[in-house]
N, C-alpha and C positions, 0 to 999 in steps of 0.2 A: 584302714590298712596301714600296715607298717611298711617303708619304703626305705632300703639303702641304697642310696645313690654311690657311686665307684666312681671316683674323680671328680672334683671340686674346681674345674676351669669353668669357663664363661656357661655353657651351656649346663653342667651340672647345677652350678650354681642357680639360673634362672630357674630349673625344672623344681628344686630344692626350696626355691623362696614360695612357690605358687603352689605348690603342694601343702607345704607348710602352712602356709595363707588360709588353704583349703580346710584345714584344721587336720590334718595327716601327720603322722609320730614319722620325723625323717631323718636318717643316719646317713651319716659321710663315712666311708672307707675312705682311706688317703695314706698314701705309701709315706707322705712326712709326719713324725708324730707332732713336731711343734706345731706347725700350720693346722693339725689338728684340735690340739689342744686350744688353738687362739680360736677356732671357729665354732669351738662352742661355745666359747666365753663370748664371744660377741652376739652367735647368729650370721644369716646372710642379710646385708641391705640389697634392696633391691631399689632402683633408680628408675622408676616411671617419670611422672609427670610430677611425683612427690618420691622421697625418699623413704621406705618404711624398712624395719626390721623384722624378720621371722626368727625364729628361735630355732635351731637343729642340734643332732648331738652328735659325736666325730671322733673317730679315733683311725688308729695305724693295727689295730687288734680286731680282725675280723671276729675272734670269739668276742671278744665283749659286745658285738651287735645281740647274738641271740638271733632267735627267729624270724624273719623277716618273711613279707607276703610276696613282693619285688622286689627288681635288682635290677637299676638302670644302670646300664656298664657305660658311662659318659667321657673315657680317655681317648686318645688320639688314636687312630690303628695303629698304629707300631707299638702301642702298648696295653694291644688286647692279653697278649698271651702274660706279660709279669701280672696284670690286675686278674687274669682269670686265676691265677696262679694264689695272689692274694686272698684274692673271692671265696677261696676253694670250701675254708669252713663254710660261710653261707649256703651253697651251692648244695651240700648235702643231703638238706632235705628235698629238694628239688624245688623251689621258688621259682617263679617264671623269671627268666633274665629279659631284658629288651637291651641290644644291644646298638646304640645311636652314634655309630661313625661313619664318616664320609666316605665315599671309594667302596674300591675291592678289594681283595687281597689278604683280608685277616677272618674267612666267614671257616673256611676251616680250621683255625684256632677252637673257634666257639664249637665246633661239631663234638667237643669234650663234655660241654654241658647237657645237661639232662633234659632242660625246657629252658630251651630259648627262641626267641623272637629278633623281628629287628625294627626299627624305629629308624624314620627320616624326616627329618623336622625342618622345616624351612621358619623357624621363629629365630630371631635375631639375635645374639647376646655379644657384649661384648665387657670383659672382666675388668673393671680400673683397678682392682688390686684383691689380695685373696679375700676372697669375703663380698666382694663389691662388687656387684654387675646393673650393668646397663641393657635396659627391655629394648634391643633396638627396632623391635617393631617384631607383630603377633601374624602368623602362617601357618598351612595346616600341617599339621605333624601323623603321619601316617605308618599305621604296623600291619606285619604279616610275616607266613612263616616261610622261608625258604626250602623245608623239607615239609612232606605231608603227613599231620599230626592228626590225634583223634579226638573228636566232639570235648573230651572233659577241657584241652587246650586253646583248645575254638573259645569253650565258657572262661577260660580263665585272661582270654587277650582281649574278649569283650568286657570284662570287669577292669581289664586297665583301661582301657580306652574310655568307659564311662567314668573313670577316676580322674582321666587327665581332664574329661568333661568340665565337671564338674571344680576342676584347678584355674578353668578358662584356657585350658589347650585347648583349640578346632580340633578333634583329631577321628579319621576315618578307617577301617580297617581294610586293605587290598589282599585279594587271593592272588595277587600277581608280585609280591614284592620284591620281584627282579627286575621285572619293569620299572618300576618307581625308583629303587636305586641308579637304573643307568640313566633312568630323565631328570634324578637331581646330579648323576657324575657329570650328563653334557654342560648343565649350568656351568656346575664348580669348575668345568675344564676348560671354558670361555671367557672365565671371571676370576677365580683365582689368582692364580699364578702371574695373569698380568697387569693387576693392582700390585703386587710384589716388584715387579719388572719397572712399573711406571712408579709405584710408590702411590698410590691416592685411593678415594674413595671408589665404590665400586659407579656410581656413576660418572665418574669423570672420563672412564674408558670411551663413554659415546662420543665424547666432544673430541676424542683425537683419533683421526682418520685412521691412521695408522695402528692403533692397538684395536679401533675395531673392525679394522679386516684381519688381524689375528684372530680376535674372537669369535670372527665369522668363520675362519678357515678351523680353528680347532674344533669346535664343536662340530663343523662338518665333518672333520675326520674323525670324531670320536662315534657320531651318530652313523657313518657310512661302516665302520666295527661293530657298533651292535647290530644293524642292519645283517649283515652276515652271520652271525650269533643267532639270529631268528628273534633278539629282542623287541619287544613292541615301544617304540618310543613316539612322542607328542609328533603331530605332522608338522610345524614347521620351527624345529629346537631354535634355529638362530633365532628368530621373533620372542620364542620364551625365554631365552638366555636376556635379550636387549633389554623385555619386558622387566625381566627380574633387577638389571642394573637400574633401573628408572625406580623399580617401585622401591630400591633399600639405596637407594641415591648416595645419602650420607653415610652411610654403611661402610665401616673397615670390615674386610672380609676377616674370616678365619686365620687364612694363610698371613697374609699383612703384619695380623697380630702377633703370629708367632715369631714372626723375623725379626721386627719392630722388641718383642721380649727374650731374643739369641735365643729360641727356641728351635726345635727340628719342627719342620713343615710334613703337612702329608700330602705335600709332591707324589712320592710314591703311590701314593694311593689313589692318586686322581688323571692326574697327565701320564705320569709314569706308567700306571695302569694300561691305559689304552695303548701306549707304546709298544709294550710286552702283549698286547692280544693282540694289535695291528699287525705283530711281528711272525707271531704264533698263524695269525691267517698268510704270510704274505703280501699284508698290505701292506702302503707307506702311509707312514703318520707325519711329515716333516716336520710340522708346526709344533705339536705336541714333543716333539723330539725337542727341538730349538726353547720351547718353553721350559720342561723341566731339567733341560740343564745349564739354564738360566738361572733355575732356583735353586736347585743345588749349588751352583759355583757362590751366591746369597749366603745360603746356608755356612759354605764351606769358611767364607771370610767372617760371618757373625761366631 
């Protein structure tokens, strides 16, 4: 199968090396043409336990892809709507997109495409430089559709799914994948933002009292908002949230990274999120208040 990946950060990157690996013909979209141009010239390395190279091909020219089978849309949510915009020649013929961003807030962007999906991957990456990502450790990565599609789409989310198999993704298909996004928003909304606040790895939040009865109180507030939504979430989030800080211990989160590179966070998309439904219900979110404009004032001085 032929696969163009749409944005070249950490996690593009890693989906990019292991496909590739898998022996899969795999294209970069990428809004820079030079960081294009360098990434074919080089390839992605990928940083296990050894360092190895895969070969990809990359451009700023959605026509020069040509026909594609997928289209992992792997940018940040604030910039679903330029890459879909980008995408657009691909998109054409209707290739199944899978779109792999954190949060809410950009799924009616995507309601423009023809066949898409969504992707929530709990696998680890973190980018030492364009080209260069670190496997920070392997999770299952899980698709499904947000609206109700029919049987030819069913066959075509199961052929990625066996692809990512086959790449060595875990990855499982849910007919619930609004569930699954708000049980990975509670993680990110526990763990995020205040590795950012404190500045450290994602486990170091347990060893300080204090950031984790934040983490306790956010994720309760995020999970008592889906609660009311009628969302179906994990029966005790704070334990899964804890659990997750232990098992990616040395893990710089997402958010971290992007402050750490004067990058925008997607705060918005995670704390901020809940904010705006808690508000929308009537409820109070204080925590989730106090955190994401925490990150933004971050944001604002990077």
């Amino acid at each position: 199968m032929i696969i163009t990946v749409v944005g070249p950060g950490a996690l593009g990157c890693l989906f990019a090396a292991l496909l590739s690996r898998a022996g899969h013909p795999v294209w970069f979209l990428d809004h820079d043409p030079e960081r294009a141009y360098q990434l074919s010239r080089q390839g992605i390395c990928l940083i296990e336990t050894t360092s190895n190279t895969y070969p990809v091909k990359s451009t700023a020219n959605a026509k020069e892809i040509g026909a594609t089978d997928v289209v992992l849309l792997c940018v940040k949510s604030y910039d679903v709507h330029d890459a879909l915009r980008q995408a657009a020649p691909l998109l054409e013929d209707g290739p199944l997109l899978i779109a792999m961003q954190n949060g809410l807030g950009h799924h009616e962007a995507l309601r423009q495409v023809k066949n898409w999906a969504v992707g929530i991957t709990a696998q680890g990456a973190a980018l030492i430089e364009p080209g260069v990502v670190k496997h920070g450790g392997s999770g299952l990565t899980t698709l499904g559709f947000m609206d109700k599609v029919g049987p030819e789409m069913l066959k075509c989310l199961a052929e990625v799914a066996a692809l990512f198999e086959g790449a060595g993704l875990s990855t499982q298909i849910s007919s619930d994948i609004e569930a699954t996004i708000w049980n990975k928003l509670l993680i990110n909304a526990g763990i995020n933002a205040l590795t950012v606040i404190y500045d450290c790895p994602n486990g170091k939040l347990l060893e300080n009292p204090k950031a984790r009865e934040y983490l306790r109180q956010a994720v309760m507030e995020a999970a008592a908002v889906a609660a009311a939504k009628g969302i179906k979430i994990t029966t005790d989030p704070v334990a899964k949230a804890e659990m997750v800080c232990r098992a990616t211990s040395q893990n710089i989160s997402s958010m971290l990274q992007d402050i750490r590179h004067g990058q925008t966070t997607e705060i918005e998309s995670i704390n901020g999120v809940i904010v705006r439904e808690a508000e929308s219900l009537g409820m109070p979110a204080p925590v989730n208040t106090l955190l994401t404009a925490k990150v933004r004032a971050l944001q604002a001085v990077d």
